[in-house]
MIDRENPA-251048 format. One record per residue: residue number from 0; residue in three letters; chain; x, y, z of N, C-alpha, C in turn. Coordinates in nm, 3 decimals, m for minus. Layout:
N
atom kevex=NUM; guse=ALA; tiza=A; n.c1=X; n.c2=Y; n.c3=Z; ca.c1=X; ca.c2=Y; ca.c3=Z; c.c1=X; c.c2=Y; c.c3=Z .
...
This chain:
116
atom kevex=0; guse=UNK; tiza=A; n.c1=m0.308; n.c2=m1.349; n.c3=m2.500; ca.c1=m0.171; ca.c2=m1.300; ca.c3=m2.500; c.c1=m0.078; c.c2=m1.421; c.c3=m2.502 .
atom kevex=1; guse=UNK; tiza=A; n.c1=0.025; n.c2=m1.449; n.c3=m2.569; ca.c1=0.126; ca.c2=m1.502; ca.c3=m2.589; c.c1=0.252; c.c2=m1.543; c.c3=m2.483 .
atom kevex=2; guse=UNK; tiza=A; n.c1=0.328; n.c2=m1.610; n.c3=m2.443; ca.c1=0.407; ca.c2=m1.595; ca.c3=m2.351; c.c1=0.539; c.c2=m1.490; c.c3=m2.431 .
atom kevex=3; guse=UNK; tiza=A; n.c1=0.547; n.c2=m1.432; n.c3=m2.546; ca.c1=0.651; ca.c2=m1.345; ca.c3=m2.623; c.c1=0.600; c.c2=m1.210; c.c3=m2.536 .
atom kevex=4; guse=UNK; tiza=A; n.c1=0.476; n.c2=m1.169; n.c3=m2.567; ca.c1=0.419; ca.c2=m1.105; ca.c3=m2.524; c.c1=0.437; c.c2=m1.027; c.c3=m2.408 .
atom kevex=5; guse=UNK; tiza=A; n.c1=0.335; n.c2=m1.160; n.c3=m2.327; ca.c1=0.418; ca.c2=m1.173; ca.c3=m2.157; c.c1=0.544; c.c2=m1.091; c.c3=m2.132 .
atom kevex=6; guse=UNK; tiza=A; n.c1=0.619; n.c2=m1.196; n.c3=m2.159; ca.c1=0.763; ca.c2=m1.084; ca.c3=m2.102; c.c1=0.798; c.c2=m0.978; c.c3=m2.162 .
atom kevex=7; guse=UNK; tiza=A; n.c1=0.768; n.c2=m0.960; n.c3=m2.270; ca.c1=0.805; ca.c2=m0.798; ca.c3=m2.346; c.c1=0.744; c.c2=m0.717; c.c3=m2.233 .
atom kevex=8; guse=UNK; tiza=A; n.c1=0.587; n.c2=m0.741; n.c3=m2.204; ca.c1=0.549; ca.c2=m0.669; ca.c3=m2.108; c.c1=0.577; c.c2=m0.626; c.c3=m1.945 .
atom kevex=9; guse=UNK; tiza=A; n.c1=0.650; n.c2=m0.771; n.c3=m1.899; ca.c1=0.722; ca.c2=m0.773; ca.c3=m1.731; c.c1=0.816; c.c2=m0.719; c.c3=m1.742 .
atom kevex=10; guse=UNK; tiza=A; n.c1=0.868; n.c2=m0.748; n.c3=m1.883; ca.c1=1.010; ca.c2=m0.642; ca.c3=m1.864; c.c1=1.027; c.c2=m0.515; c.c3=m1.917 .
atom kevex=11; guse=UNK; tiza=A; n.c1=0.883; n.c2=m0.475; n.c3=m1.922; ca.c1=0.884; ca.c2=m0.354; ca.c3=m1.931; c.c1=0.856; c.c2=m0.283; c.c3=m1.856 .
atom kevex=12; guse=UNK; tiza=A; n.c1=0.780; n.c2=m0.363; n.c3=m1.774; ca.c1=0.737; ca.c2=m0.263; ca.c3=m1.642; c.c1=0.834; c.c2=m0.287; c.c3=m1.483 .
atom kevex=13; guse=UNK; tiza=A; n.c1=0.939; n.c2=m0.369; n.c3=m1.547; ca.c1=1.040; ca.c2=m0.371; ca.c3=m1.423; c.c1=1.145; c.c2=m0.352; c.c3=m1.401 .
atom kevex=14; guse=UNK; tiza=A; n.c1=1.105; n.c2=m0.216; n.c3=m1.419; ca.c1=1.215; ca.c2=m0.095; ca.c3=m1.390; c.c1=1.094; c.c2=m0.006; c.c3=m1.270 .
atom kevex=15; guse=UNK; tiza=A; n.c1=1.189; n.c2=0.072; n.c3=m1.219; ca.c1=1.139; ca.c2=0.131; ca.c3=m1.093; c.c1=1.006; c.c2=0.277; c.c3=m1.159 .
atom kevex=16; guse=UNK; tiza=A; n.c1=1.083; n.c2=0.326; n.c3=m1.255; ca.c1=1.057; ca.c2=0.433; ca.c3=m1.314; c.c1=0.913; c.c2=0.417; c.c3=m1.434 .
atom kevex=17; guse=UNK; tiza=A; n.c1=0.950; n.c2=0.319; n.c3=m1.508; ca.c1=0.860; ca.c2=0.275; ca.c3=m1.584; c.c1=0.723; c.c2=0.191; c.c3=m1.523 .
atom kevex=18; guse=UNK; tiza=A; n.c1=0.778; n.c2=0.105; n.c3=m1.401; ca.c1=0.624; ca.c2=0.095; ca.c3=m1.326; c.c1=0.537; c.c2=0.222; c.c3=m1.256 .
atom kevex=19; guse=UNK; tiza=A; n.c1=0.600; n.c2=0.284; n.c3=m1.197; ca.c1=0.576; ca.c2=0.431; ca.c3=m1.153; c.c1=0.470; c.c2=0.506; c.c3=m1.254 .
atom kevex=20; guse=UNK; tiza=A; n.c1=0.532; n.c2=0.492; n.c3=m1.391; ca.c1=0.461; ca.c2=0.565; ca.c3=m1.503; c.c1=0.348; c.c2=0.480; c.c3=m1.495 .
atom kevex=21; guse=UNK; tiza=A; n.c1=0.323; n.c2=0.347; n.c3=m1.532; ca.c1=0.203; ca.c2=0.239; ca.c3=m1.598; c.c1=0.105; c.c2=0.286; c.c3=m1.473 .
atom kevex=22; guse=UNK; tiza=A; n.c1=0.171; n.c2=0.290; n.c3=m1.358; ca.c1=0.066; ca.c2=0.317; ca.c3=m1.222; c.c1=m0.025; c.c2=0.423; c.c3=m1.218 .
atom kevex=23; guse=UNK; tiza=A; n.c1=0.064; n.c2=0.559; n.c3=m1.279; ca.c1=m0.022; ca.c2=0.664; ca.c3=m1.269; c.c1=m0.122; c.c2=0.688; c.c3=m1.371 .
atom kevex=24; guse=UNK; tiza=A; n.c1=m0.041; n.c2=0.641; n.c3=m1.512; ca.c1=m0.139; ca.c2=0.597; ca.c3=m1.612; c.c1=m0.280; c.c2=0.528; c.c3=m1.616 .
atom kevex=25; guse=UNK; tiza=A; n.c1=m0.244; n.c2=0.430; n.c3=m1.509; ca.c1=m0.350; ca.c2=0.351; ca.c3=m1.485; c.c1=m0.481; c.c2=0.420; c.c3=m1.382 .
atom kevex=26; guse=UNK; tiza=A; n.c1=m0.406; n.c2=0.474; n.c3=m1.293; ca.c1=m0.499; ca.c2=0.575; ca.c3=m1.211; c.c1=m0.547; c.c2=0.692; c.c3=m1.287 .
atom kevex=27; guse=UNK; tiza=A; n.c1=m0.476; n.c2=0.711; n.c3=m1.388; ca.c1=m0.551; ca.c2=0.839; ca.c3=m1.453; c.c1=m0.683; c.c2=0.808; c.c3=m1.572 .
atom kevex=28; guse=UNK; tiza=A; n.c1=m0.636; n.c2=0.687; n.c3=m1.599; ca.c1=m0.766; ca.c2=0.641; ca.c3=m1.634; c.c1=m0.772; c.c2=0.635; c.c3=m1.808 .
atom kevex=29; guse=UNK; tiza=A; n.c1=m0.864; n.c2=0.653; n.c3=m1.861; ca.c1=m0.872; ca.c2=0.661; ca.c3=m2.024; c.c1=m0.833; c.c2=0.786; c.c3=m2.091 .
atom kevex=30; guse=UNK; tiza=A; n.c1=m0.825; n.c2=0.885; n.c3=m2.041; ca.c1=m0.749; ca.c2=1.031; ca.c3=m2.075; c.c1=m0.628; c.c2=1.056; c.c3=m2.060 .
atom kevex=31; guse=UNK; tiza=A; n.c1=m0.559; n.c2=0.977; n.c3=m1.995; ca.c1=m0.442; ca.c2=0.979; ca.c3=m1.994; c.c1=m0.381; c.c2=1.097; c.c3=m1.937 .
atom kevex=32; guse=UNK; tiza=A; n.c1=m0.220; n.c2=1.101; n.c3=m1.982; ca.c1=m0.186; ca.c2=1.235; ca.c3=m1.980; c.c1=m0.058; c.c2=1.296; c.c3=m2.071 .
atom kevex=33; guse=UNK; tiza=A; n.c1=0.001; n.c2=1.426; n.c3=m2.056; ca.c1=0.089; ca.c2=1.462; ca.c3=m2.107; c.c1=0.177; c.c2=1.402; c.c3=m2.111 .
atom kevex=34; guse=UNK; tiza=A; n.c1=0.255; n.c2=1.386; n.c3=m2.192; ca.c1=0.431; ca.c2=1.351; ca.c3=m2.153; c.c1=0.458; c.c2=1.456; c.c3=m2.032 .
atom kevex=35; guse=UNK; tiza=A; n.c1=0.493; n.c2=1.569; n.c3=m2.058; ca.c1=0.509; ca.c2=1.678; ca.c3=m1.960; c.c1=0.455; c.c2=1.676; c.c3=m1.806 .
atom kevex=36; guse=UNK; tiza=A; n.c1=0.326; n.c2=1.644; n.c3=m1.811; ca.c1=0.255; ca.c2=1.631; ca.c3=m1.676; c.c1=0.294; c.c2=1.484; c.c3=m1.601 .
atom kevex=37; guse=UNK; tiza=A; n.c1=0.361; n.c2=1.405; n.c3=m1.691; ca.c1=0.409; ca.c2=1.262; ca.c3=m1.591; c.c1=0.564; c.c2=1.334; c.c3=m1.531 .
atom kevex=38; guse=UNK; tiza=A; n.c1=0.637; n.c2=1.373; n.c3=m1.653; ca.c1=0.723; ca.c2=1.419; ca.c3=m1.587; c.c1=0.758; c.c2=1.493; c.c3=m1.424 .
atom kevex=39; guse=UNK; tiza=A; n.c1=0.654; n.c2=1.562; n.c3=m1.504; ca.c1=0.624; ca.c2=1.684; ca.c3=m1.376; c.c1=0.584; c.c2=1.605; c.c3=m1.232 .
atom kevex=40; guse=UNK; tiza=A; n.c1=0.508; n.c2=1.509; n.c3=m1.248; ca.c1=0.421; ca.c2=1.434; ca.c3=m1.102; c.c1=0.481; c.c2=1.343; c.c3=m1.070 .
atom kevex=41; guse=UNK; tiza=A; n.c1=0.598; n.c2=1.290; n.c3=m1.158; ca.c1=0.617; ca.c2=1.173; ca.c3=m1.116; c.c1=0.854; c.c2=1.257; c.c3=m1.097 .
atom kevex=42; guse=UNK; tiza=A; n.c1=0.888; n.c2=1.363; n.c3=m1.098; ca.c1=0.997; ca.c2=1.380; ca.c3=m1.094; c.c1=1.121; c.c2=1.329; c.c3=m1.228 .
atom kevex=43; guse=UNK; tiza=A; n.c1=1.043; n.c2=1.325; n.c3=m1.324; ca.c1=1.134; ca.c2=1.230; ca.c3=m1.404; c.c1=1.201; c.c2=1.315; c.c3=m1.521 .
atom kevex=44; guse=UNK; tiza=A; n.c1=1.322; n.c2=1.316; n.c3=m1.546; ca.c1=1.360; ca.c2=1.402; ca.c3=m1.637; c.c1=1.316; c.c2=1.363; c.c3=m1.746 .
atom kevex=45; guse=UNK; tiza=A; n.c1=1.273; n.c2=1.493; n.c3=m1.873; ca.c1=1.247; ca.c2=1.445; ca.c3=m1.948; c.c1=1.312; c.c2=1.328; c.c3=m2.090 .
atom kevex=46; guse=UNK; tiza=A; n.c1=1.421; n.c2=1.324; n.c3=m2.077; ca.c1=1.495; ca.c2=1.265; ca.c3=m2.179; c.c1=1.482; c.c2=1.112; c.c3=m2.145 .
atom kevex=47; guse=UNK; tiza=A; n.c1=1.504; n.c2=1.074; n.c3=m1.992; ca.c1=1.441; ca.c2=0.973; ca.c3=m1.937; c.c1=1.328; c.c2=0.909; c.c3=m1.968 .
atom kevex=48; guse=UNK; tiza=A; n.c1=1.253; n.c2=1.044; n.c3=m1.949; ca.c1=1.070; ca.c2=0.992; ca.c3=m1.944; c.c1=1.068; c.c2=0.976; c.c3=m2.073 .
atom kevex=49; guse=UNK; tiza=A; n.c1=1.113; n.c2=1.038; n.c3=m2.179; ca.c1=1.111; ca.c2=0.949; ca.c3=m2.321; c.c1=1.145; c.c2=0.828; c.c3=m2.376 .
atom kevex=50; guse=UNK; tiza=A; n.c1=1.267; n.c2=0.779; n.c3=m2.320; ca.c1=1.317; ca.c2=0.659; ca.c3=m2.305; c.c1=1.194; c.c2=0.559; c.c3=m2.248 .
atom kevex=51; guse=UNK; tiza=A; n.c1=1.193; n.c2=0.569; n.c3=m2.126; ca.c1=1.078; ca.c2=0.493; ca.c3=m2.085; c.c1=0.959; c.c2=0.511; c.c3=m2.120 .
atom kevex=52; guse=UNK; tiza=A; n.c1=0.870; n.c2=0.603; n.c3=m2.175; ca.c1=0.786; ca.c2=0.564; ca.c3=m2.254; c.c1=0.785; c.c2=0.521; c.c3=m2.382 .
atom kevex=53; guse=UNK; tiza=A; n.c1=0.860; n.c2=0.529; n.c3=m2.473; ca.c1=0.895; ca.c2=0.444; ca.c3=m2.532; c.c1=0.912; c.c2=0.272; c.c3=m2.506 .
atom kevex=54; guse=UNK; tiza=A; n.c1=0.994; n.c2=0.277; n.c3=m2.411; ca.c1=0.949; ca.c2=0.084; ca.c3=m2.385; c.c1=0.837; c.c2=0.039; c.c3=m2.322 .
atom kevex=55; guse=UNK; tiza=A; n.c1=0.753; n.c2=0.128; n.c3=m2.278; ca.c1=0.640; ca.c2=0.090; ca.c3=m2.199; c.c1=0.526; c.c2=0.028; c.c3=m2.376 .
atom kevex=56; guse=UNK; tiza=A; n.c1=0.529; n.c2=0.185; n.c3=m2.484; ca.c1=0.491; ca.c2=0.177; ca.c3=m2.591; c.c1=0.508; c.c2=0.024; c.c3=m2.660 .
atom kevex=57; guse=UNK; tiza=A; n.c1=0.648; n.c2=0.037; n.c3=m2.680; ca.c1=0.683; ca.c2=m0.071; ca.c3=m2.747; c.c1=0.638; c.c2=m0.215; c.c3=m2.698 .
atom kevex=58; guse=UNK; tiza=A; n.c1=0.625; n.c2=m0.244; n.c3=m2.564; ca.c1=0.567; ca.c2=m0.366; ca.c3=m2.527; c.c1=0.392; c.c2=m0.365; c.c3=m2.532 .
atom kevex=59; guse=UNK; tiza=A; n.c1=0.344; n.c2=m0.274; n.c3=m2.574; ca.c1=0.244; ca.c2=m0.241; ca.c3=m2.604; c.c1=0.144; c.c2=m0.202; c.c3=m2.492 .
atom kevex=60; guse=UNK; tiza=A; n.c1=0.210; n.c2=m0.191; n.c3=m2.352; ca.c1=0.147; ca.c2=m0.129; ca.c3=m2.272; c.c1=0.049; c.c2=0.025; c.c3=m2.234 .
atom kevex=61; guse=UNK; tiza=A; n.c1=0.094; n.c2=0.093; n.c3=m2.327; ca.c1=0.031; ca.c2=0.196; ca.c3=m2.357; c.c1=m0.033; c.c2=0.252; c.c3=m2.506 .
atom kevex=62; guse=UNK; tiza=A; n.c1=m0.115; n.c2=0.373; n.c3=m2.469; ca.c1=m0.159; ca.c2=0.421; ca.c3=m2.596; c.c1=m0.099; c.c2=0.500; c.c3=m2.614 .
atom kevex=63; guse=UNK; tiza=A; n.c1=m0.107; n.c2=0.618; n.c3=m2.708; ca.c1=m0.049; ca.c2=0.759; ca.c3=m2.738; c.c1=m0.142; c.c2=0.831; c.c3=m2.886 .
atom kevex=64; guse=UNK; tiza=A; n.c1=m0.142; n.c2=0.958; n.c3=m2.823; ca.c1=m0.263; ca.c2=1.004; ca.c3=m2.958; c.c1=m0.179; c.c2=1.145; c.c3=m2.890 .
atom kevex=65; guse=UNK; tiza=A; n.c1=m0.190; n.c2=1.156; n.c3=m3.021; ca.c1=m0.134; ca.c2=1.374; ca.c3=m3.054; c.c1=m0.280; c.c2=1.427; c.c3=m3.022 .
atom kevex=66; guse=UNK; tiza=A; n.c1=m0.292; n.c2=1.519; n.c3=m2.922; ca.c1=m0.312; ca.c2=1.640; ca.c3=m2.893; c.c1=m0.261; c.c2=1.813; c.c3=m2.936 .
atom kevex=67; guse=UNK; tiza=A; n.c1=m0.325; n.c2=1.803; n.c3=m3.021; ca.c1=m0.198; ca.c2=1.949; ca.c3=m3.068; c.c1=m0.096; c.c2=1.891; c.c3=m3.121 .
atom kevex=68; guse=UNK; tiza=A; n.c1=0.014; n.c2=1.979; n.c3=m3.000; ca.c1=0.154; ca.c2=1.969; ca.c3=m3.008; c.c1=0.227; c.c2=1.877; c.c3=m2.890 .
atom kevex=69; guse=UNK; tiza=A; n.c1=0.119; n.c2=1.847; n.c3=m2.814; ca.c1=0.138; ca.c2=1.732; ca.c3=m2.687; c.c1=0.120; c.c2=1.581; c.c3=m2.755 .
atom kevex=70; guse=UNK; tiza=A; n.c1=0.177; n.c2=1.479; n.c3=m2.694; ca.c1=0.195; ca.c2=1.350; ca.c3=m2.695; c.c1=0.132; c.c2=1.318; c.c3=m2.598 .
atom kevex=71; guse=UNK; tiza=A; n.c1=m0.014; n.c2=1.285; n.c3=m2.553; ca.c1=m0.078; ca.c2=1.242; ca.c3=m2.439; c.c1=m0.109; c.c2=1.059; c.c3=m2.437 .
atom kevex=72; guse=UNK; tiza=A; n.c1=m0.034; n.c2=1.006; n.c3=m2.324; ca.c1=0.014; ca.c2=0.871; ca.c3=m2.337; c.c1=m0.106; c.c2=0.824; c.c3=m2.219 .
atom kevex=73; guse=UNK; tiza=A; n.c1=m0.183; n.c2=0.725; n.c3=m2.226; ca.c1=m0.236; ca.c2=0.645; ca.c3=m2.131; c.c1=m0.216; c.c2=0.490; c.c3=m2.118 .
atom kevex=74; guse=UNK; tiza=A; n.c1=m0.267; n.c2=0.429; n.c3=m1.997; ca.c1=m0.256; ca.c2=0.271; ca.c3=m1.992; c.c1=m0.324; c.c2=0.195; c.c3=m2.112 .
atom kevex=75; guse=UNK; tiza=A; n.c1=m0.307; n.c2=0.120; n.c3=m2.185; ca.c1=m0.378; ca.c2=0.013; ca.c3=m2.261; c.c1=m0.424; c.c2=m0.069; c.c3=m2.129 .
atom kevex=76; guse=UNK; tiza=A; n.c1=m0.567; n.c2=m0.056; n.c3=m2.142; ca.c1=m0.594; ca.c2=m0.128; ca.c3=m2.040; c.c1=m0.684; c.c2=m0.268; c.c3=m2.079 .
atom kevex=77; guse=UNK; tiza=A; n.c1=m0.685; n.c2=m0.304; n.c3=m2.212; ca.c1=m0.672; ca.c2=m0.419; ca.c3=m2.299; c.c1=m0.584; c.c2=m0.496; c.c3=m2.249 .
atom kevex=78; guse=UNK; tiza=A; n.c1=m0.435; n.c2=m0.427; n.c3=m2.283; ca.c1=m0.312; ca.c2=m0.533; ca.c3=m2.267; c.c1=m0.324; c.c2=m0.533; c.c3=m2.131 .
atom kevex=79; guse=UNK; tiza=A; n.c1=m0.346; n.c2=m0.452; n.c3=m1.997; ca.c1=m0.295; ca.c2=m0.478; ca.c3=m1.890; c.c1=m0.398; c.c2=m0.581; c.c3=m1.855 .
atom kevex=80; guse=UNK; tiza=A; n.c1=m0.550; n.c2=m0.597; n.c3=m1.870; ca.c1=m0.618; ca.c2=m0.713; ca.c3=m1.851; c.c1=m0.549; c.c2=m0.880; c.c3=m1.911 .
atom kevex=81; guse=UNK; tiza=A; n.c1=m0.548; n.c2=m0.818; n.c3=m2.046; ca.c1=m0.480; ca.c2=m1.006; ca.c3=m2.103; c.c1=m0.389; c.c2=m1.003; c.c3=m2.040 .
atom kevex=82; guse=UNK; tiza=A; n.c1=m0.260; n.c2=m0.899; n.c3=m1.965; ca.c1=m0.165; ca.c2=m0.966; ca.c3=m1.906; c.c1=m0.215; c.c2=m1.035; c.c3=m1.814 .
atom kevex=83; guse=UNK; tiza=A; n.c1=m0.317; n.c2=m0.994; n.c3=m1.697; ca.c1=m0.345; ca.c2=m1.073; ca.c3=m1.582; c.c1=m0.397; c.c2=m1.181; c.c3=m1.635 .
atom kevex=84; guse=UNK; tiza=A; n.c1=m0.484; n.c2=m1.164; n.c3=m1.743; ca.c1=m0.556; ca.c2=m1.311; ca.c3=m1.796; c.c1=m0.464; c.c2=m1.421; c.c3=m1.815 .
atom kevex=85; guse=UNK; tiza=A; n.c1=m0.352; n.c2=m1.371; n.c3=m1.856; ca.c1=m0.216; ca.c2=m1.481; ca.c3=m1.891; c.c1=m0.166; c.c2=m1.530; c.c3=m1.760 .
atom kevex=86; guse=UNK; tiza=A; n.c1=m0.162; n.c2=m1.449; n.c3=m1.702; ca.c1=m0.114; ca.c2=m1.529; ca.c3=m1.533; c.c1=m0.208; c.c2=m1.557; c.c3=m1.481 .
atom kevex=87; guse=UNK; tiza=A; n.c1=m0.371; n.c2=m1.539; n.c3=m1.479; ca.c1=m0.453; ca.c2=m1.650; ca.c3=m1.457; c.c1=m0.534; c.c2=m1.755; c.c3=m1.506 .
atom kevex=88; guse=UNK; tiza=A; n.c1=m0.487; n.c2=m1.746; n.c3=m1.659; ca.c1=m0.584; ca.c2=m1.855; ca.c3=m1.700; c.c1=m0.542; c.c2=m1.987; c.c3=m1.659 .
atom kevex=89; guse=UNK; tiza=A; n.c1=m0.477; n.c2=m2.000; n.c3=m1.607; ca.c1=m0.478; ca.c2=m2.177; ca.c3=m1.543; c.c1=m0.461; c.c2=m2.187; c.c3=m1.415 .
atom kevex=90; guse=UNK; tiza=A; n.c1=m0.495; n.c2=m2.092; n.c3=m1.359; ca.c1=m0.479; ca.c2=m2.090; ca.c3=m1.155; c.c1=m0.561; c.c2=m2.198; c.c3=m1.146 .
atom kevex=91; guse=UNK; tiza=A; n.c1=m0.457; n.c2=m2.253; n.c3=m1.041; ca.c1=m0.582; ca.c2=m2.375; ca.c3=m0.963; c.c1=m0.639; c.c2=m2.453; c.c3=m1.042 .
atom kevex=92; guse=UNK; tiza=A; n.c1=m0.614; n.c2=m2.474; n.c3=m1.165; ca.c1=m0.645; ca.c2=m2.598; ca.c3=m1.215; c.c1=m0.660; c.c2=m2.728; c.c3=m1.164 .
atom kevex=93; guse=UNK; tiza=A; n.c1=m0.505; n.c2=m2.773; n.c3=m1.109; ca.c1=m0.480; ca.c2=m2.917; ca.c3=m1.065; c.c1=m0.593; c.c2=m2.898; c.c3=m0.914 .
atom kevex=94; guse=UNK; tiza=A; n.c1=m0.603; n.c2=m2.831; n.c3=m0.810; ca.c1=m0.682; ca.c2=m2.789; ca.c3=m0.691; c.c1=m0.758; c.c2=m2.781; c.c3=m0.707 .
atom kevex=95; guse=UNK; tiza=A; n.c1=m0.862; n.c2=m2.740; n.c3=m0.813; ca.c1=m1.008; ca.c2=m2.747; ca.c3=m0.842; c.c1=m1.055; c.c2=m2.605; c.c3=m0.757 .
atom kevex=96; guse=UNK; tiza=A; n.c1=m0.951; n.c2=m2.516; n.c3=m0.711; ca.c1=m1.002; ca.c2=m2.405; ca.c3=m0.605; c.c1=m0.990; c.c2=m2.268; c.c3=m0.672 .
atom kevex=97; guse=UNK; tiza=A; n.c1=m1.061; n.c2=m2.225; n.c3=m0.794; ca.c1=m1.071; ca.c2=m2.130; ca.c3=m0.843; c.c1=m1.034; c.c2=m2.003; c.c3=m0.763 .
atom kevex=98; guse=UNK; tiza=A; n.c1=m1.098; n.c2=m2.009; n.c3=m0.679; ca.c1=m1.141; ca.c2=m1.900; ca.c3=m0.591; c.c1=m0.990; c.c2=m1.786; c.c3=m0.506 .
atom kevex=99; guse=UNK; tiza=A; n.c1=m0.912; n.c2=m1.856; n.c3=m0.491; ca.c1=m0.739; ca.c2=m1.823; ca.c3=m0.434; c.c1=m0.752; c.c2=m1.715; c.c3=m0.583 .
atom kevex=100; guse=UNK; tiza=A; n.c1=m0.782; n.c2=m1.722; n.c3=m0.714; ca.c1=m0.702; ca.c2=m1.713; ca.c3=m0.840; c.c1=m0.838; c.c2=m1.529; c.c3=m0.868 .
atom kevex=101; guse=UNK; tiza=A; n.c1=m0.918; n.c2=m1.502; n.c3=m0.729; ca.c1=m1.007; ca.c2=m1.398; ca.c3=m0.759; c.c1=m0.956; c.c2=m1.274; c.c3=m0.730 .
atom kevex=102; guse=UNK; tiza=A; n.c1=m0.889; n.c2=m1.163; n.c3=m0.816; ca.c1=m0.868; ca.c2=m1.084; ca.c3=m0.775; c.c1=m0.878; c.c2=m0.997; c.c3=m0.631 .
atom kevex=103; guse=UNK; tiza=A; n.c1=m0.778; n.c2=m0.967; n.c3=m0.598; ca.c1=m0.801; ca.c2=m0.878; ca.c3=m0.410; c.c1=m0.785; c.c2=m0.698; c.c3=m0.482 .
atom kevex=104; guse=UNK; tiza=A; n.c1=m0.883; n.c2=m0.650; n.c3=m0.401; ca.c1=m0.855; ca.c2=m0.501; ca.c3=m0.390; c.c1=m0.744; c.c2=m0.458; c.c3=m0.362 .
atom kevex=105; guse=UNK; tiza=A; n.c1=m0.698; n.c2=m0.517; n.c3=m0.229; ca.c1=m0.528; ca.c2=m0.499; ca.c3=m0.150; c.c1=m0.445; c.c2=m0.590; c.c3=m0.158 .
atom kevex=106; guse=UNK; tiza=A; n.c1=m0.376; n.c2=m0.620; n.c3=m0.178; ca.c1=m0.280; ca.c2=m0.717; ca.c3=m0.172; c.c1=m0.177; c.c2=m0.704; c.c3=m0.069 .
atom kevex=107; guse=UNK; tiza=A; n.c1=m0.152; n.c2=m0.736; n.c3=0.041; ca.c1=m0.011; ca.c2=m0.690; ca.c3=0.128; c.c1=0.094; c.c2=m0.763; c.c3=0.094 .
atom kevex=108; guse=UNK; tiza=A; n.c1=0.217; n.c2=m0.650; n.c3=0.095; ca.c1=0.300; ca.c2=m0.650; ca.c3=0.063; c.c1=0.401; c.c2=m0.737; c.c3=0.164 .
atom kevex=109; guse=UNK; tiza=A; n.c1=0.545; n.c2=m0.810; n.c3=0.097; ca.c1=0.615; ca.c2=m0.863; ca.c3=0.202; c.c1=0.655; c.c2=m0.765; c.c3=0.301 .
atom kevex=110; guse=UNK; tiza=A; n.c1=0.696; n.c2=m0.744; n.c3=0.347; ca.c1=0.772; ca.c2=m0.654; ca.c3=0.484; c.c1=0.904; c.c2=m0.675; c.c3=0.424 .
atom kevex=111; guse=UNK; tiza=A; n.c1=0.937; n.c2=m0.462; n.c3=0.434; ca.c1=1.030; ca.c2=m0.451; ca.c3=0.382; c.c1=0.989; c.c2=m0.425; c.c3=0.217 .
atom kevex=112; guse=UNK; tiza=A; n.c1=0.886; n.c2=m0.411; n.c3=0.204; ca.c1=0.884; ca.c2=m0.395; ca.c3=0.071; c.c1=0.794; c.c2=m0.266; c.c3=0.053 .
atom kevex=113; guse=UNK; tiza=A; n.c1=0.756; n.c2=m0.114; n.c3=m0.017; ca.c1=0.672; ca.c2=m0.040; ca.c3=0.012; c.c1=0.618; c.c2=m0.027; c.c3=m0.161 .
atom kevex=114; guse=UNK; tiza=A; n.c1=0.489; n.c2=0.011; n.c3=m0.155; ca.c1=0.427; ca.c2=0.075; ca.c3=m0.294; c.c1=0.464; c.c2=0.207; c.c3=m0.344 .
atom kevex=115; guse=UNK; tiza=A; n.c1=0.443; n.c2=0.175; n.c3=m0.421; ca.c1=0.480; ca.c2=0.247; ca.c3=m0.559; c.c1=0.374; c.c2=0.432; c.c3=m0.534 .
């Protein structure tokens, strides 16, 4: 991944609404889901939720395949890997300490700050 890339993608997902979406996407796994059913789970009007999937699309964070008459959208979980690959391919270089740069299950949050 590119650093163009990169940020098409951070700034796509940093908005409150549009990370919300990539999250559930991501928990839902390779099936994805409706346009309709994010709406629905996640409170989002729909004219909104079009808007923002659309920029999620456009930075190439997601897929989308017609179902019928449904638009069922999931995570690209291609791009969401090379994104992390882009923010770690040079961890700890100068330190020689790979190991800081190994993915955590949990990560805690600052205080004052809550998940998504």
């Amino acid at each position: 991944m590119n650093t163009l890339r990169a940020v098409a993608a951070f700034a796509a997902i940093a908005h409150e609404n549009r990370l919300a979406i990539f999250r559930l996407l991501v928990k839902r796994g390779p099936a994805g889901l409706a346009a309709g059913a994010i709406a629905e789970r996640l409170g989002v009007q729909p004219s909104s939720l079009t808007f923002h999937l659309h920029a999620l699309h456009r930075a190439g964070l997601l897929t989308r395949r017609r179902a019928g008459r449904q638009l069922i959208y999931g995570a690209d979980f291609a791009a969401m890997n090379a994104l992390v690959g882009f923010l770690t391919q040079h961890c700890c270089v100068e330190s020689g300490d790979a190991a800081c740069c190994t993915p955590q299950q949990a990560v805690a949050l600052p205080r004052g700050r809550k998940s998504a």
